[in-house]
The first five atom37 places (N, CA, C, CB, O) and aatype in JSON, in Angstrom:
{
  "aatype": [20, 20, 20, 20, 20, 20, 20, 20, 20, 20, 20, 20, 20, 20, 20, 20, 20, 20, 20, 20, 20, 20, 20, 20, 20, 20, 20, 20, 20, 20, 20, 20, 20],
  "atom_mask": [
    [1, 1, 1, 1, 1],
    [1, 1, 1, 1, 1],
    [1, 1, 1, 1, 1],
    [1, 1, 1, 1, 1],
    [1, 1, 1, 1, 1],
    [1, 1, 1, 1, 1],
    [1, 1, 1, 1, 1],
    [1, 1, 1, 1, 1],
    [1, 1, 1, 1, 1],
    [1, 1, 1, 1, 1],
    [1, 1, 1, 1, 1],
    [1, 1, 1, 1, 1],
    [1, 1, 1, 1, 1],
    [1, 1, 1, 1, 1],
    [1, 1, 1, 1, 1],
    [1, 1, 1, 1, 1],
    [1, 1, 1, 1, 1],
    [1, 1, 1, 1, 1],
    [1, 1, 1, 1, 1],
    [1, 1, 1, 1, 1],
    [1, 1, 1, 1, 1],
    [1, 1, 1, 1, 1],
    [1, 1, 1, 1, 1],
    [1, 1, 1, 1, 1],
    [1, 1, 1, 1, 1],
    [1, 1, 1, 1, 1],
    [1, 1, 1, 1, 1],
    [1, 1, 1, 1, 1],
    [1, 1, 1, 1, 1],
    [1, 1, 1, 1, 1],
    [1, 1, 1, 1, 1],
    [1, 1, 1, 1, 1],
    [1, 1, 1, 1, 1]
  ],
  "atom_positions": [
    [[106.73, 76.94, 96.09], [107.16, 78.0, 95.18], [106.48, 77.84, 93.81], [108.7, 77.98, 95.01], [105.91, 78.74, 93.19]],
    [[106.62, 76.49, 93.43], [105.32, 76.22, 92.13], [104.09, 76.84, 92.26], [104.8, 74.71, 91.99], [103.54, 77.56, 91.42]],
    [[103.69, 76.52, 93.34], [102.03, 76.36, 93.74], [102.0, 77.95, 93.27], [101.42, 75.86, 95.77], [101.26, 78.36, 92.37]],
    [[103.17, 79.03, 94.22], [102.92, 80.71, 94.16], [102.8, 81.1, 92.67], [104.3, 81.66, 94.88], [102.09, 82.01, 92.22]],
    [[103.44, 80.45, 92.11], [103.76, 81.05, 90.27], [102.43, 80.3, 89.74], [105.64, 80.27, 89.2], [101.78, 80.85, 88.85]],
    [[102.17, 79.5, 90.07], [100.77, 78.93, 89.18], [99.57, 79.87, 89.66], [100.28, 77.09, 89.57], [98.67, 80.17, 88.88]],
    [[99.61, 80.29, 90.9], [98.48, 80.99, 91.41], [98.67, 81.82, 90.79], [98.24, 81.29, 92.66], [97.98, 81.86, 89.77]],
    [[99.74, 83.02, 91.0], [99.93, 84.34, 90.66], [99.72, 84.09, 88.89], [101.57, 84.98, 91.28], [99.13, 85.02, 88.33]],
    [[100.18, 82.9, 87.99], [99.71, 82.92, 87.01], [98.31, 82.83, 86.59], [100.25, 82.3, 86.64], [97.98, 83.52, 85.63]],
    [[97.64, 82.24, 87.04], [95.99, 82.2, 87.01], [95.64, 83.51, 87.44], [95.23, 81.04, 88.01], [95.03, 84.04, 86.51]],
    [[95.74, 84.39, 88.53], [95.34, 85.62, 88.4], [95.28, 86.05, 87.46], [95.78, 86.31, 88.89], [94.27, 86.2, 86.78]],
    [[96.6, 86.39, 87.16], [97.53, 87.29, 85.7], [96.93, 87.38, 84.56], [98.9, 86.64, 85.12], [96.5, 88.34, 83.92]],
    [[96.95, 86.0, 84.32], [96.83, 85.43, 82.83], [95.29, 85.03, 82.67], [97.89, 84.01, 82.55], [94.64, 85.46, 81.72]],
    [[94.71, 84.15, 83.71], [93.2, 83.44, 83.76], [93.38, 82.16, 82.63], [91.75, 84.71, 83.21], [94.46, 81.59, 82.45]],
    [[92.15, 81.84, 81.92], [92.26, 81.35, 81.03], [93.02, 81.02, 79.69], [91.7, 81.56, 81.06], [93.07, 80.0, 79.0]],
    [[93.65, 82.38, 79.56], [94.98, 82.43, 78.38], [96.01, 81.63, 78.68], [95.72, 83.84, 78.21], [96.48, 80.89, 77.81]],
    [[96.47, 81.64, 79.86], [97.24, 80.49, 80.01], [97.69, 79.31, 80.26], [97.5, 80.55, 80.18], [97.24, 78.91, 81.34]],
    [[98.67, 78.24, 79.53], [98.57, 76.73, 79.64], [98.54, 76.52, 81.33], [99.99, 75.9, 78.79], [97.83, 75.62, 81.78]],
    [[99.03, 77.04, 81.88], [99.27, 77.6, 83.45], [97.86, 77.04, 84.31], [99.37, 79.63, 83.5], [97.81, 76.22, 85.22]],
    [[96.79, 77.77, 83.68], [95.96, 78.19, 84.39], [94.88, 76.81, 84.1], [95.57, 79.75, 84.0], [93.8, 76.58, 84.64]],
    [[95.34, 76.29, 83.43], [94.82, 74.76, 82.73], [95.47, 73.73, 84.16], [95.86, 74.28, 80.65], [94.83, 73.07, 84.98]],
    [[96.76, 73.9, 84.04], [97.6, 73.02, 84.8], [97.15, 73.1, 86.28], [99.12, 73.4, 84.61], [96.98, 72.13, 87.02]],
    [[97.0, 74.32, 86.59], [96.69, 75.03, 87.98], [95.21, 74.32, 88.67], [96.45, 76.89, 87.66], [95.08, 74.0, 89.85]],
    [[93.94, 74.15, 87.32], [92.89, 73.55, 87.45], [92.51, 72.27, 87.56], [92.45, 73.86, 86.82], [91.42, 71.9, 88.01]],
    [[93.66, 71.35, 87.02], [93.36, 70.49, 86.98], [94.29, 69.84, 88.45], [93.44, 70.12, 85.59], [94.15, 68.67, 88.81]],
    [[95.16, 70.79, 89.14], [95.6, 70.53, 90.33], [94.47, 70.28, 91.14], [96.41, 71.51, 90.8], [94.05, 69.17, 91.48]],
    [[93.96, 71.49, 91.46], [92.57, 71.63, 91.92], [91.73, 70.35, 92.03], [91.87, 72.54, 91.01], [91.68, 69.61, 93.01]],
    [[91.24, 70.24, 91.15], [90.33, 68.62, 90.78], [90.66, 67.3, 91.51], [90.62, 68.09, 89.16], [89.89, 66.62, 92.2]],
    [[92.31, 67.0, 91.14], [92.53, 66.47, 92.26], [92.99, 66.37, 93.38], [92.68, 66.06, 92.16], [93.27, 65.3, 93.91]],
    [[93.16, 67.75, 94.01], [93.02, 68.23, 95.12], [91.56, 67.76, 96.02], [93.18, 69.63, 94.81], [91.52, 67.3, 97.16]],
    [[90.54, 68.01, 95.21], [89.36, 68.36, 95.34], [89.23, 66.58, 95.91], [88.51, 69.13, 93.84], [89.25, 65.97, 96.98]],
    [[89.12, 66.32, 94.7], [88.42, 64.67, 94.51], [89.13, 63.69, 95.64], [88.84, 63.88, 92.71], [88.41, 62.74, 95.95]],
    [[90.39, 63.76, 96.3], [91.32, 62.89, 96.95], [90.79, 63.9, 98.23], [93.17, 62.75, 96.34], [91.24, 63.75, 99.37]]
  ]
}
């Protein structure tokens, strides 16, 4: 349910939001692990 609101926030918002920071740096270590 996090994961849906961070996504749908990165759409929304993109870069404007602290969200979309948080959302990216999930990613990374998603990525890296």
């Amino acid at each position: 349910m996090i994961d849906e609101c961070l996504m749908a926030e990165f759409r929304i918002r993109g870069d404007d939001c602290p969200l979309a920071d948080a959302s990216r740096a999930a990613d990374a270590v998603v990525d890296v692990a």
